[in-house]
N, C-alpha and C positions, 0 to 999 in steps of 0.2 A: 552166574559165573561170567566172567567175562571174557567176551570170544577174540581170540588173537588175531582173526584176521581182521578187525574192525580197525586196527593201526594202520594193516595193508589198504584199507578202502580209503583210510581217511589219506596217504600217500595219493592215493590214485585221485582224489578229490580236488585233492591242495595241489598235485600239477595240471590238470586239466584247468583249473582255474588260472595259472601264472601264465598257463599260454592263453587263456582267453577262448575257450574251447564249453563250447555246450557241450552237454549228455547228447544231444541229440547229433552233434557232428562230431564227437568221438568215437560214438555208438555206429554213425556209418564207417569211421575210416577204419574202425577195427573191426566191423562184419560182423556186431550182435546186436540183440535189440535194445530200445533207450531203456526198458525196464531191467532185463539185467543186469545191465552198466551200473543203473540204480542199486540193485541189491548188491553189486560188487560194494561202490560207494557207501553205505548205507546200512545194509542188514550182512555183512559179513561172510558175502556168499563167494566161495572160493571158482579161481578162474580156471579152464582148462589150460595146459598148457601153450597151447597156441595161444589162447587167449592173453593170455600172462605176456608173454613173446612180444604180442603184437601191442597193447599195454606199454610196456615198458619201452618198446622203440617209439610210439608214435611221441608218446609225453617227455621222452628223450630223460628217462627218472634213472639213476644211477642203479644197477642191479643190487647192490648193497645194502640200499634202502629198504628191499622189501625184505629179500631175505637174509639181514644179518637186523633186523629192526634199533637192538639192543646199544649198534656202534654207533659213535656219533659222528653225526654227518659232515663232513667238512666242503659244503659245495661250493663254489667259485663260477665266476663269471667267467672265467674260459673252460671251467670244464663244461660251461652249458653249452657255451660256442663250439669246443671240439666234438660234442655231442649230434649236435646239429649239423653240421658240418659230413657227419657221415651220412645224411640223407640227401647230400645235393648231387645233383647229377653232372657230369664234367664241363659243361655253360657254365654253371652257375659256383663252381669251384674257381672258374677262371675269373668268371666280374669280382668275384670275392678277392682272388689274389691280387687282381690288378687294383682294385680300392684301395686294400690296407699297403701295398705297394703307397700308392698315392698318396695315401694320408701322414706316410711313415718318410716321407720325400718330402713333404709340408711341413713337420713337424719338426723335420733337421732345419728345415731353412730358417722358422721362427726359431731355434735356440731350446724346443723342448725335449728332443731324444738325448 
C-alpha cells in the first residue's frame, strides 16, 4: 500500500534541494538528526509538529503543499520572494528596499517600467 506521507517527503526533498541545502545542514537548522530528516525524505516517517513548523519555514514550502497535496500548486517567483522575505531581519529588509528602490529608478530611466 502506498503510504501518503511519502508525497510529503518527496515535497520536503525537492525544496531542500531548490535552496541547495544538504540533509545534514537542514538537519542542523531544524534540530533533528541527519537520519531522521532521511526517513522524513525517504521512508515516510511523519514529523512532530514542531518539526513540521520548523520544516516548512526554514524551506520556505507553501503550507498548502503539504497539507492540501491533491491542489495544484501555483508557485511563483514572488511568492518565493514574499516567503523569504519574512525571515530577514530589519538590516536586511532595508538593503532589500533600498536595491529594488534602485533597480526600479534604473529601469524607468532605460524605458523598461
Amino acid at each position: 500500500m502506498h503510504n501518503p506521507n511519502t508525497k510529503f517527503g518527496q515535497q520536503i526533498k525537492k525544496a531542500r534541494k531548490r535552496l541547495n541545502l544538504t540533509i545534514e545542514a537542514l538537519a542542523d537548522n531544524v534540530g533533528v538528526s541527519e537520519r531522521y530528516l532521511y526517513r522524513i525524505e525517504n521512508e515516510g516517517k511523519t514529523p512532530s509538529f514542531e518539526v513540521l513548523y520548523k520544516l516548512i519555514r526554514c524551506l520556505y514550502i507553501q503550507p498548502d503543499l503539504i497539507f492540501y497535496p491533491e491542489k495544484p500548486a501555483k508557485e511563483s517567483e514572488i511568492e518565493d520572494i514574499v516567503r523569504m522575505l519574512y525571515n530577514c531581519n530589519e538590516r536586511d529588509l532595508e538593503i532589500i528596499k533600498a536595491t529594488v528602490k534602485a533597480m526600479n529608478k534604473t529601469n524607468k530611466r532605460k524605458g523598461k517600467a
